[in-house]
N, C-alpha and C positions, 0 to 999 in steps of 0.2 A: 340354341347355343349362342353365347355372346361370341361377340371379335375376341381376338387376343387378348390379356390383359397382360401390360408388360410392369413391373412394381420397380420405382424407384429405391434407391439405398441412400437417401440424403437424412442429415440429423435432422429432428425440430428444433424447430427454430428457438421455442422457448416452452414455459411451462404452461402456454396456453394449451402445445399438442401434445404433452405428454400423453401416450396410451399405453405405456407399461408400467405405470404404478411408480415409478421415480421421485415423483414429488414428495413425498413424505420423508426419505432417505434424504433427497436435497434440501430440502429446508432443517434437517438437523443439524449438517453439515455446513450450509451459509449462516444458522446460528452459531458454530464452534469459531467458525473465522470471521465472524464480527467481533465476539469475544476475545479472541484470543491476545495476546499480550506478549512482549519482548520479539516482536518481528524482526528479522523477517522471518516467516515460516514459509515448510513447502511441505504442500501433502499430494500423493500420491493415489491417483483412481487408477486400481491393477482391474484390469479384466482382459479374459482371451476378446482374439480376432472377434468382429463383428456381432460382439454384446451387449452395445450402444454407448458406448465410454462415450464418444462423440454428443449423443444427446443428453445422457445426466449432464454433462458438462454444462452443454444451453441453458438445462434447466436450473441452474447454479445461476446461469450466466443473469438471466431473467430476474429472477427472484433477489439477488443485489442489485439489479438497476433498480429495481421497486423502492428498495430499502435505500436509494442513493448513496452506494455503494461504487468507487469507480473500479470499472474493470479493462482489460484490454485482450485481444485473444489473437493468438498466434499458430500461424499453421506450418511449421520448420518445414516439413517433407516436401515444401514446395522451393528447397532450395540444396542441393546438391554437394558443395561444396561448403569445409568447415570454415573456410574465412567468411565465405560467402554469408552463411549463417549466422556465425555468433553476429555480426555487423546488422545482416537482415533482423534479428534479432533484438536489437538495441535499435535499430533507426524505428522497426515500428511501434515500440515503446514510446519513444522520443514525439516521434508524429502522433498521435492518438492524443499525446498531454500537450503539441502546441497547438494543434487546432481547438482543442478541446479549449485551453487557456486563452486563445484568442479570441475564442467566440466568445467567453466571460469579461474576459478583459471590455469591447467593444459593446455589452448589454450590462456589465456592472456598474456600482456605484463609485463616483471618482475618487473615495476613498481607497479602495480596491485598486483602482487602476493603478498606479505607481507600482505596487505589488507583483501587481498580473506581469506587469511588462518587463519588471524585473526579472523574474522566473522564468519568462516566456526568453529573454537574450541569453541566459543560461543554458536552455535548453539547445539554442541553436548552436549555441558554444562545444557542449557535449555530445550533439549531434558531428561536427566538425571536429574535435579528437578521435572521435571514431573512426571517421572517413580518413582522418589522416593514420591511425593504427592501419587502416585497411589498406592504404598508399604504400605504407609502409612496408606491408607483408606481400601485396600481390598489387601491381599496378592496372590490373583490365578493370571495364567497368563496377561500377558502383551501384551496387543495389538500393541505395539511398532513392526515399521518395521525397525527404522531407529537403534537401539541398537543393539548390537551384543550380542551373548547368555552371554559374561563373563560380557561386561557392565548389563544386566538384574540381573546375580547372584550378582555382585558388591551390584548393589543397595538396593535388596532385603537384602542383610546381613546390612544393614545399616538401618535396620526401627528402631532398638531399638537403634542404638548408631550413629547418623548422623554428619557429622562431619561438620566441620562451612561452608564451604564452598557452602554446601551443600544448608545450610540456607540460605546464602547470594545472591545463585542465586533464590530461591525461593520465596527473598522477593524485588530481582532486577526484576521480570521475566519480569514484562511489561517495564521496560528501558530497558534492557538487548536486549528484541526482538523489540524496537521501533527500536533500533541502527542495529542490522541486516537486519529490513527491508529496513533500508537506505541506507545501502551496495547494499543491492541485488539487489533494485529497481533504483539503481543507481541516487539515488534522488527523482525521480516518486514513485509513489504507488504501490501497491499490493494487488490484485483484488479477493475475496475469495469467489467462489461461492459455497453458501450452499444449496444442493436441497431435494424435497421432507420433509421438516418438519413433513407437515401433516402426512406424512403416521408414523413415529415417533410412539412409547409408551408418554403417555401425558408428562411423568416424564424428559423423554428423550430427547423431543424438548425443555422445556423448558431450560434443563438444559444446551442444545447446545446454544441456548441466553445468558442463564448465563455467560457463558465459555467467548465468547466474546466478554464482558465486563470486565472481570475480570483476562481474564491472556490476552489477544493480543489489548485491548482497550485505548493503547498510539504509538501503530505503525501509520507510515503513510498507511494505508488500508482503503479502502471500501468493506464492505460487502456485497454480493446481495445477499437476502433470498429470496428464491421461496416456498410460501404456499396456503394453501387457510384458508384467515383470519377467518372467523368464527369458523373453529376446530381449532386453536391456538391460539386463545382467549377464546373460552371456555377449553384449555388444561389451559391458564395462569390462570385462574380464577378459577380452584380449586388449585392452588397454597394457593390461601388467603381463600378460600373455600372448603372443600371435597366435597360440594355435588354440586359446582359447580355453584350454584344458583347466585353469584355477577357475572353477563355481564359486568356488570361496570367497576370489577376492571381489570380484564383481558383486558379491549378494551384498558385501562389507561396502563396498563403494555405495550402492544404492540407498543402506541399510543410515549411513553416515550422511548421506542427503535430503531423504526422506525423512523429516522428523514423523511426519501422521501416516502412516499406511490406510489406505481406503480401499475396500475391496465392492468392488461393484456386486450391488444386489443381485442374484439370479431372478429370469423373468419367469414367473409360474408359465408352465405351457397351456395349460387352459386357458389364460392371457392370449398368447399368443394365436391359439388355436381361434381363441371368438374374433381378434380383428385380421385373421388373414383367412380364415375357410372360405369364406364369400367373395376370394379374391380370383379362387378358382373357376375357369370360365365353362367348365362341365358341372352343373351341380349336385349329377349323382354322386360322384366321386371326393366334389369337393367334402362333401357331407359323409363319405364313407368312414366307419371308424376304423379298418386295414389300413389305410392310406392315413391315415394319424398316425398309426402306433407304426407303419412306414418313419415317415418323417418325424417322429421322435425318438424313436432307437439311432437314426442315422445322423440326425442332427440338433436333438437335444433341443434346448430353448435359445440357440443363437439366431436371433433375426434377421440376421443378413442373410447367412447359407439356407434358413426357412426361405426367405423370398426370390435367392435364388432357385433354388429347388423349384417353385411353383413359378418362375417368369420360363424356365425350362418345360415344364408340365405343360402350362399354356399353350405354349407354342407345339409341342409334341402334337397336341391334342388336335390344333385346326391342321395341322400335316396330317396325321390320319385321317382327320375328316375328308380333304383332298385325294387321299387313295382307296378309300372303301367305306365312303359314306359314314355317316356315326359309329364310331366305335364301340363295343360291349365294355360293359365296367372288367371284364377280365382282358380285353387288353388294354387298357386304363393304365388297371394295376401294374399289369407286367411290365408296360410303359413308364409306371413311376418309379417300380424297384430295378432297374435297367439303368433308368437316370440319376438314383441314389449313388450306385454301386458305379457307375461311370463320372460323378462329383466325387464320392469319399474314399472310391480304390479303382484308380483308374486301371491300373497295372490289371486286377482283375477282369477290370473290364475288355480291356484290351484281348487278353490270352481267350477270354468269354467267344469275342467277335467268332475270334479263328476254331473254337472248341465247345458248341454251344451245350455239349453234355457236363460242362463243367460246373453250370448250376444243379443240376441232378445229382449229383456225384456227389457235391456237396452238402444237398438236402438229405440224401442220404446216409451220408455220415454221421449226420446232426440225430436224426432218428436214430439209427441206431448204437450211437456215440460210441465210435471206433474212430481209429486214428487215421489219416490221410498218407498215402506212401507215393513216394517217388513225386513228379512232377508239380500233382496235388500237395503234398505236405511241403513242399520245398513255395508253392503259392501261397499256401494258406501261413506259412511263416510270413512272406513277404507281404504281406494284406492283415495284419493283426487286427481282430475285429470283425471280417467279413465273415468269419464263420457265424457269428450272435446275428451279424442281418440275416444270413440267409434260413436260420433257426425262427427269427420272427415273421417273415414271411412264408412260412413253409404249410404248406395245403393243409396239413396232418396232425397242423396246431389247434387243438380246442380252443372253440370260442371267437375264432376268427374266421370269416368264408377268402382265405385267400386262393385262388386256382395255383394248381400244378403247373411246374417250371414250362416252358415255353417250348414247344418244337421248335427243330432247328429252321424252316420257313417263319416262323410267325418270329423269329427272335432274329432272322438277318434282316426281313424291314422294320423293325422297332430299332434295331442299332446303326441301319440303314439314315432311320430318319434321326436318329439320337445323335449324330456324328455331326453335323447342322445345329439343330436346337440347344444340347446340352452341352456338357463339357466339364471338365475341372479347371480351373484359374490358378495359375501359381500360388501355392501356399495352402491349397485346400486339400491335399490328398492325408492322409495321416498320419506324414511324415512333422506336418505343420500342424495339425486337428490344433484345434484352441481357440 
């Protein structure tokens, strides 16, 4: 048996890693927005939690730098506050096209250069209306990378006595940066990819929408936003609502933003089955087909909760090994549907600990498809779902060798050790499933 293996959750980097089949999807879609015409546009990649929105993006991101294409990518959830934002927002817009222009400017032809440098003192210009809007609305520091510490004090001494100019570019900002994107982009577009919304404060995503409209929405740009529409429509909809209650009007905000709706491909799970089975450091099990149709009833073809599942499994696995030498492929199992059922219903899981005939109870019911009363049905309400798991692991199933629910010893040290290794992470239970 190997060590541990514990799987990263990072995006690739670009379309050299793609291993879900992305590519084909992305280059239809970097051909529609090389084409496309009367920008700016803004298209929308919808997909739930952890179904690689992050990577098709890369693989966008890749495939127009090839085509020199200029792009810029932006990761909002790394900033909290909505001043804070829409500003972080636009300074690293701003930063990406002067370094970008200074490096041309300083290896172009001296034709070029009067051009470049022109652009390039604009830029710093519209960089400083910013900082001064942002002076303006909240005095603490400045998330600006692109200012130097005396431009930051400059600006700030200027909140109460601004001088015209000042004005001028703040009320030029979307000409001012439509015409440096035309520089930059050498006539083409300018590619800005926004990821993670979702994960966003509600106040915060929207106000990155805002921002996009309102200070860079006469550049020639397309925007690609990566979310998943249901929490960005329920964030736009307490905009007109605090309690959130109008779906309507948020679907109509997004609806009205979104010119191109993109809905993220689904990942075949046979995909995903061939590049993660080998991940698992037990190989009987890894290769078992129980422990598949486990982990696809429970978690479908999302590849993050896939690799959660098995960085959890992992670790389960060299802890058993620790208390009773190699484990049998049936406490493997019991082991992996223990771990499901403690990621995708914890609540279940929980009541489990203290009640370990409640998987029986439940296989039972499943067989003889009768109703659940009292404590049982008042759980299986609050767990919508865990009755189909506990149907597809159940002994009694043709065609499957899974064992019979767990004695109550063999099921307190698997949750013993599960209480360590596994877990559910905010947003995973399936109250948030997506």
């Amino acid at each position: 048996m190997r060590g541990t293996m514990l799987l990263p959750d990072n995006p690739i980097s670009g379309p050299d890693g793609d291993r879900f089949g992305f590519g084909t999807h992305a280059k239809v879609l970097c051909d529609a927005i090389e084409a496309a015409e009367g920008l700016p546009l803004t298209i929308g990649v919808f997909g739930p939690w952890g179904m690689g929105k992050s990577s098709f993006m890369k693989v966008c991101e890749g495939l127009l730098k090839e085509r020199g294409v200029r792009t810029v990518w932006f990761n909002p959830w790394k900033y909290d506050q909505k001043d804070e934002i829409w500003h972080a927002l636009i300074q690293t817009v701003l930063t990406e096209i002067a370094v970008d222009l200074d490096r041309r400017r300083e290896a172009g032809e001296e034709t070029r250069q009067e051009r470049l440098s022109a652009a390039l003192g604009t830029v710093k210009r519209l960089s400083q209306a910013a900082a001064w809007l942002l002076a303006r609305r909240a005095a603490g520091p400045l998330t600006a990378g692109f200012l130097a510490p005396e431009d930051v004090d400059a600006v700030q001494s200027a909140l109460t006595a601004p001088g015209a100019e000042t004005y001028l570019h703040v009320n030029r900002f979307e000409q001012d940066f439509r015409e440096v994107v035309d520089i930059y982009a050498d006539g083409g577009r300018l590619v800005l990819f926004v990821d993670d919304l979702d994960r966003c404060h509600e106040e915060a995503a929207i106000t990155v929408l805002d921002s996009l409209k309102l200070f860079l929405g006469e550049g020639s740009c397309v925007f690609v936003l990566a979310m998943d529409y249901q929490v960005v429509a329920e964030a736009a909809a307490k905009r007109f609502d605090r309690e959130g209650t109008d779906g309507a009007r948020g679907r109509q905000y997004l609806e009205k933003l979104i010119h191109f709706p993109f809905h993220l491909p689904g990942i075949p799970f046979e995909l995903l089955y061939q590049q993660l089975s080998s991940e698992i450091t037990e190989p009987a099990v890894g290769a078992s087909r129980e422990l598949w149709e486990l982990i696809e009833v429970a978690f479908a073809a999302n590849p993050r909760r896939v690799r959660r599942f098995i960085n959890g499994l992992n670790h389960t696995v060299l802890t058993l090994q620790q208390h009773d030498g190699r484990p049998g492929s049936d406490r493997l199992l019991h082991a992996g549907v223990l771990l499901a059922l403690q990621i995708k219903f914890p609540d279940f899981f929980s009541v489990l600990q203290n009640d370990p005939g409640v998987w029986a109870r439940f296989d039972d019911a499943e067989f003889t498809k009768s109703e659940l009363g009292g404590r049982d049905g008042e759980l299986a309400a609050r767990n919508p779902g865990v009755r189909r798991l506990i149907a597809t692991v159940s002994s009694r199933r043709t065609g499957f060798s899974f064992p019979p629910p767990p004695t109550a010893s063999v099921l307190r040290l698997l949750t013993e050790v599960l209480t360590v290794t596994g877990g559910a992470l905010t947003g995973e239970g399936d109250a948030h499933a997506g």
